[in-house]
mmCIF file of the C-alpha atoms, coordinates in Angstrom:
data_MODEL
# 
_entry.id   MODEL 
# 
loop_
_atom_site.group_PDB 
_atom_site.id 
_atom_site.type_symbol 
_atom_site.label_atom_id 
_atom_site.label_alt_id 
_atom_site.label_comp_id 
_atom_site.label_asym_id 
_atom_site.label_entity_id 
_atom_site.label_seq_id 
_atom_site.pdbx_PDB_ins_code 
_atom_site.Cartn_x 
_atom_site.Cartn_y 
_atom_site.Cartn_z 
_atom_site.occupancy 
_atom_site.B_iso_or_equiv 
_atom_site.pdbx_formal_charge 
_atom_site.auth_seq_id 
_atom_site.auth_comp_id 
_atom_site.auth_asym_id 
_atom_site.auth_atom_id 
_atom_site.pdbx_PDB_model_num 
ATOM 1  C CA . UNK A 1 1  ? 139.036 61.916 50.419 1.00 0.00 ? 1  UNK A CA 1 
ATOM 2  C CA . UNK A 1 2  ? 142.489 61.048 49.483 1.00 0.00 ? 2  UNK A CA 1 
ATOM 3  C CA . UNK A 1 3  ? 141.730 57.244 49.054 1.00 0.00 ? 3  UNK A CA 1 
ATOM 4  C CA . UNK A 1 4  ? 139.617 59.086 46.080 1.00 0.00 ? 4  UNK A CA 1 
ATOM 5  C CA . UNK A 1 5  ? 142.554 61.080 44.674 1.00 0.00 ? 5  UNK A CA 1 
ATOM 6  C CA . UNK A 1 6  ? 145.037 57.732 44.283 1.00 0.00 ? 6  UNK A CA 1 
ATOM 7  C CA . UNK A 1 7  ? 143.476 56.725 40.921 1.00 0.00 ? 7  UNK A CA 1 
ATOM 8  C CA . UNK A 1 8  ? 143.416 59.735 39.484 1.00 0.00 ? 8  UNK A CA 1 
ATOM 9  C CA . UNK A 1 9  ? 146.416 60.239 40.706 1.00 0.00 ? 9  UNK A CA 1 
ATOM 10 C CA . UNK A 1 10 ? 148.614 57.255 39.594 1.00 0.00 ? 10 UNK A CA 1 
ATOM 11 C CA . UNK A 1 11 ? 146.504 57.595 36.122 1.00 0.00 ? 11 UNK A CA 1 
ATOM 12 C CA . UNK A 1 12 ? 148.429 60.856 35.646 1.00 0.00 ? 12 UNK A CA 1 
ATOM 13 C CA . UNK A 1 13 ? 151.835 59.666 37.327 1.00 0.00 ? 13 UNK A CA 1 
ATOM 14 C CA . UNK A 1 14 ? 151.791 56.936 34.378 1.00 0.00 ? 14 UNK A CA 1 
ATOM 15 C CA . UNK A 1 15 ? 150.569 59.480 31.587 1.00 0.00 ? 15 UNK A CA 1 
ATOM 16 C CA . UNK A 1 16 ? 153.635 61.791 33.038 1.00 0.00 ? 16 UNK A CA 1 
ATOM 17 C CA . UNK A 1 17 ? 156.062 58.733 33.295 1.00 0.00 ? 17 UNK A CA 1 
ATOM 18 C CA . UNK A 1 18 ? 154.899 57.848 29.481 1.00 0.00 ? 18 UNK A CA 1 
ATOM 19 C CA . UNK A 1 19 ? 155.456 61.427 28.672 1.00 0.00 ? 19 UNK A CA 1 
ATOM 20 C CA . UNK A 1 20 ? 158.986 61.391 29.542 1.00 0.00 ? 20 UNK A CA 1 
ATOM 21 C CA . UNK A 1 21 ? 160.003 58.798 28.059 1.00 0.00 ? 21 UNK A CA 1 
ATOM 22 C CA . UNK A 1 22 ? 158.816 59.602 24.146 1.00 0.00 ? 22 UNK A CA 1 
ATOM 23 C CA . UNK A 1 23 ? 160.664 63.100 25.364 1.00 0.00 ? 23 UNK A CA 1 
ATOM 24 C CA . UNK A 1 24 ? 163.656 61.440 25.645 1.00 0.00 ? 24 UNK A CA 1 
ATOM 25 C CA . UNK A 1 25 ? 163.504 58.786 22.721 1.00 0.00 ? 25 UNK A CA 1 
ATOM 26 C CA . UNK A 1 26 ? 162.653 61.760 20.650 1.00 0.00 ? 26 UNK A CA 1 
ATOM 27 C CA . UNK A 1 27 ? 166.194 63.908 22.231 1.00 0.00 ? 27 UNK A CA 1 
ATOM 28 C CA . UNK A 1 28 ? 167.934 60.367 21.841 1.00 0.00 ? 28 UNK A CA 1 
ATOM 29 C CA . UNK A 1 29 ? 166.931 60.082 17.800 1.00 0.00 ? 29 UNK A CA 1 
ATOM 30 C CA . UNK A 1 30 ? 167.545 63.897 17.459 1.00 0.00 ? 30 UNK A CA 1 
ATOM 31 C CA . UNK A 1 31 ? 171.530 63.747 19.082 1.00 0.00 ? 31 UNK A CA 1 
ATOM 32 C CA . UNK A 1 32 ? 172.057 60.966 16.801 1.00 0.00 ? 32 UNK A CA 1 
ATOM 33 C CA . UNK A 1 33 ? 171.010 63.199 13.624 1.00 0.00 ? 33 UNK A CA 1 
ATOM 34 C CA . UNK A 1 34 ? 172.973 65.867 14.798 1.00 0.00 ? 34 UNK A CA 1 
ATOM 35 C CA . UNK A 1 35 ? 176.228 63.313 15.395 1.00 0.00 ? 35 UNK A CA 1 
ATOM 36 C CA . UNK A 1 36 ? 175.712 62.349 11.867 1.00 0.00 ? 36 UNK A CA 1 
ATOM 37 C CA . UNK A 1 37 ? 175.334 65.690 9.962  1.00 0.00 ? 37 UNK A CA 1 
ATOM 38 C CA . UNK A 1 38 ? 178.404 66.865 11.984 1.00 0.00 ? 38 UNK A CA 1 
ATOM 39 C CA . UNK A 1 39 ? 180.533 63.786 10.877 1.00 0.00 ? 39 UNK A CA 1 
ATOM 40 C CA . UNK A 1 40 ? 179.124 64.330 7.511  1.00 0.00 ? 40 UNK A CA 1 
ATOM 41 C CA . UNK A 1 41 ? 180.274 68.084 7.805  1.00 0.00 ? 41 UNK A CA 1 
ATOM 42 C CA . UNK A 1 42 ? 184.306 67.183 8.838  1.00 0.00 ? 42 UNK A CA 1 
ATOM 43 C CA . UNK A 1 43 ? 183.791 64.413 6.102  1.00 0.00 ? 43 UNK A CA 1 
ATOM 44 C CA . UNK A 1 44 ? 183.575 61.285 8.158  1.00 0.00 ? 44 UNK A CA 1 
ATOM 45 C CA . UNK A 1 45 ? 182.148 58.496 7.085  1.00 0.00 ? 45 UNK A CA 1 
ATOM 46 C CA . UNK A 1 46 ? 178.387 57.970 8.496  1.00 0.00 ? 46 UNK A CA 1 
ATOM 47 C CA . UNK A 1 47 ? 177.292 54.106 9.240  1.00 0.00 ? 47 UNK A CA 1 
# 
């Protein structure tokens, strides 16, 4: 029975894994919009 489940299993481990990941390129890209519109705000200079 649990030689059955391991597939599935791993499958979903992977999907979760995935998951996480576009999660936290999408926080990464989201900090760095929010570092530039408060360095636009005290009028630094944005690269």
């Amino acid at each position: 029975m649990l030689a059955g489940m391991m597939d599935p299993m791993e499958k979903t481990t992977a999907q979760g894994g995935a998951a996480i990941d576009e999660a936290l390129s999408c926080i990464e890209a989201s900090n760095r919009c929010i570092a530039a519109m408060e360095a636009r705000a005290n009028g630094r200079r944005v690269a």
